[in-house]
C-alpha positions as CSV (number, residue, x, y, z in Angstrom):
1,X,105.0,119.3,98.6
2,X,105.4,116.5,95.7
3,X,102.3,114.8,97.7
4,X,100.1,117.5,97.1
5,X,101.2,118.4,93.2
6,X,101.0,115.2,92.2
7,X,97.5,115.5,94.0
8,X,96.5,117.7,91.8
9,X,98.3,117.0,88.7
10,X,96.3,113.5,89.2
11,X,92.8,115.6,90.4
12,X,92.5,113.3,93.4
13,X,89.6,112.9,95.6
14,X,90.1,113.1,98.9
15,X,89.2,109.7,101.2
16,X,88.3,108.4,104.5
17,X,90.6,106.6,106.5
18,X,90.6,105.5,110.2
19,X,93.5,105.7,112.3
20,X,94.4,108.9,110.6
21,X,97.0,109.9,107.7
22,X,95.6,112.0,104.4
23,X,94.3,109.4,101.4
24,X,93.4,110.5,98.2
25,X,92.6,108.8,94.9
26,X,92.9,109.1,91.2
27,X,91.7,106.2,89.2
28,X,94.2,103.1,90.3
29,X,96.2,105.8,92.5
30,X,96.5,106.2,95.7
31,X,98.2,108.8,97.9
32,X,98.9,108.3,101.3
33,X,100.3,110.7,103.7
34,X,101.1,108.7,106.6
35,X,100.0,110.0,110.2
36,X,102.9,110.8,112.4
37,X,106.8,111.0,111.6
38,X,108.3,109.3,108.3
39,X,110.7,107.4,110.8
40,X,107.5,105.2,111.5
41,X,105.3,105.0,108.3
42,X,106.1,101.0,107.5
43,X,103.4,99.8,109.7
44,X,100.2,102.1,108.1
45,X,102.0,101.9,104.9
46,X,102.2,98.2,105.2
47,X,98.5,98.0,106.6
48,X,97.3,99.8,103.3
49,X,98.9,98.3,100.8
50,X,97.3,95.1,102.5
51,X,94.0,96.4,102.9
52,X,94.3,97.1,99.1
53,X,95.7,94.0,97.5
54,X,98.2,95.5,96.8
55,X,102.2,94.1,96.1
56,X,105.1,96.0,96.8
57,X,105.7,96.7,93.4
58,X,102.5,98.8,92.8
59,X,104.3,101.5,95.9
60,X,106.4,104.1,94.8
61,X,107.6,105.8,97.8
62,X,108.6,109.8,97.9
63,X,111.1,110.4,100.9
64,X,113.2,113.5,101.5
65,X,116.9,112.9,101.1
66,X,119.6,115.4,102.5
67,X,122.6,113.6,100.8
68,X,121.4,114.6,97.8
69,X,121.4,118.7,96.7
70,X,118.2,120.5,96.8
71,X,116.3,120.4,93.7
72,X,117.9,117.5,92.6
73,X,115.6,113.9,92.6
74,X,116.6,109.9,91.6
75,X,114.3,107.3,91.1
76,X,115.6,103.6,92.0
77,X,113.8,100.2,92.3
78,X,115.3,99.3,95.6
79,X,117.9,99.3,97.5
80,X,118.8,99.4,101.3
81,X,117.5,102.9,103.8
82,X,120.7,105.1,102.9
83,X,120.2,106.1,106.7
84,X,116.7,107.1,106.3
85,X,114.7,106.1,109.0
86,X,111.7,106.2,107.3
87,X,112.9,104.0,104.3
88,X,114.0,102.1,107.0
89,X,110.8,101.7,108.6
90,X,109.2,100.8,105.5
91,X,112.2,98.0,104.9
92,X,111.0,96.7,108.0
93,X,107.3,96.5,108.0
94,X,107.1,95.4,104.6
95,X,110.3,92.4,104.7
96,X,112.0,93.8,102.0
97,X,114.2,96.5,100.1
98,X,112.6,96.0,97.0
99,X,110.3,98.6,96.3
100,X,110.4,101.8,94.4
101,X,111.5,104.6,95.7
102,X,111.8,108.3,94.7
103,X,114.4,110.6,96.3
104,X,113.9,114.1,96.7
105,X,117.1,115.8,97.2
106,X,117.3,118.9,100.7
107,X,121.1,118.9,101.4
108,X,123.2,120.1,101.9
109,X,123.0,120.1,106.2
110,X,124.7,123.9,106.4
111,X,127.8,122.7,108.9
112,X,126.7,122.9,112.2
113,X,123.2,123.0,111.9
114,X,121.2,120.6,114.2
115,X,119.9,117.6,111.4
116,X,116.9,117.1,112.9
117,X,115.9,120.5,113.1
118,X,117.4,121.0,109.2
119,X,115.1,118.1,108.1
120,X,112.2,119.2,109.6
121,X,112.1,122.7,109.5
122,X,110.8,125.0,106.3
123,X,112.8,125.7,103.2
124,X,114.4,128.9,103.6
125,X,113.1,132.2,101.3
126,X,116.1,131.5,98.7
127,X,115.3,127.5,98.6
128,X,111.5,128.0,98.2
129,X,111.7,128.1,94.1
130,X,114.2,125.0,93.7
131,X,111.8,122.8,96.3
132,X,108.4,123.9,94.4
133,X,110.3,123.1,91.0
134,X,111.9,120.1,92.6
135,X,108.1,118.6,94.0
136,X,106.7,119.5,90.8
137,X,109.3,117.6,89.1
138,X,108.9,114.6,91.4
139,X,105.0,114.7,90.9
140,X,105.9,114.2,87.0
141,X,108.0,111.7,87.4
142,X,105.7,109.5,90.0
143,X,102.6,109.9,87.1
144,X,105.4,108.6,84.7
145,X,106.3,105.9,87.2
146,X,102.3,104.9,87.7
147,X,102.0,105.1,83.5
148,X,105.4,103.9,82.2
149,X,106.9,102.0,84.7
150,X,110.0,102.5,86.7
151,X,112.6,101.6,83.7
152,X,111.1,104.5,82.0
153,X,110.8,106.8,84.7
154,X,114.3,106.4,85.8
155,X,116.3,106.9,82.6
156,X,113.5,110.3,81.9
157,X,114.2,111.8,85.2
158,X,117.2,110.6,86.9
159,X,119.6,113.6,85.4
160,X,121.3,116.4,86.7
161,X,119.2,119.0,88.1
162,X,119.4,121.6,85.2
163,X,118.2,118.5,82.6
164,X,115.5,117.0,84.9
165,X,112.1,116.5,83.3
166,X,110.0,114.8,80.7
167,X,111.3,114.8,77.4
């Protein structure tokens, strides 16, 4: 959902790609949607950022985060997975931690709810307005990351839910 506002907050253009996964572009930006499950998005993400010159440091990452309460979000500039398999798969294929990251916040699990299924499955009816708020507030703050940097980004929109947003 952040993918696809900050897609069109940014007005990008859709591209071709072989071996799959959605690419759009905006300027300098890129958006990738990797093909297939987060839990193995280091290698295409890793390919990419190759194929583009690009450095760690130019990827900002958007990964789902069920330790943190829906509608909530937290920008860091590395760090290790948390758990996430797909921040772990990106640790992996790319050598490092230190990249940007931006956490979008789906917990709580409801107690003895399957995870998996949790993580994957749809927000529920009464979740549906904090997650569209939430991904609109994440596109925001990635556009601030891309203009401003991460400093900046971080101390604008890593607040409490109820204060989130650009100043």
């Amino acid at each position: 959902m952040a993918l696809e506002r900050l897609a069109e907050l940014c007005d990008a253009v859709p591209q071709p790609r072989g071996g799959g996964g959605a690419l759009a572009r905006s300027g300098r930006l890129w958006l990738l949607k990797p093909p297939g499950y987060m839990n193995r998005c280091g290698p295409p993400v890793a390919r990419l950022l190759e194929a583009l010159g690009a450095g760690r440091g130019d990827l900002l990452v958007l990964v789902d985060d069920v330790n943190l309460r829906l509608g909530s979000i937290r920008l860091r500039r590395g760090g290790s997975s948390g758990g996430h398999n797909g921040l772990q798969s990106l640790i992996e294929a790319l050598g490092t931690e230190a990249f940007p990251r931006l956490r979008m916040g789906i917990g709580p699990c409801p107690p003895g709810e399957d995870m998996r299924r949790f993580v994957l499955g749809p927000f529920e009816p009464d979740q549906r307005e904090a997650a569209e708020q939430m991904a609109d507030r994440a596109a925001r703050a990635a556009l601030c990351w891309g203009r401003d940097g991460i400093e900046v980004a971080m101390d604008r929109f890593n607040r409490k839910v109820e204060n989130q947003g650009e100043s």
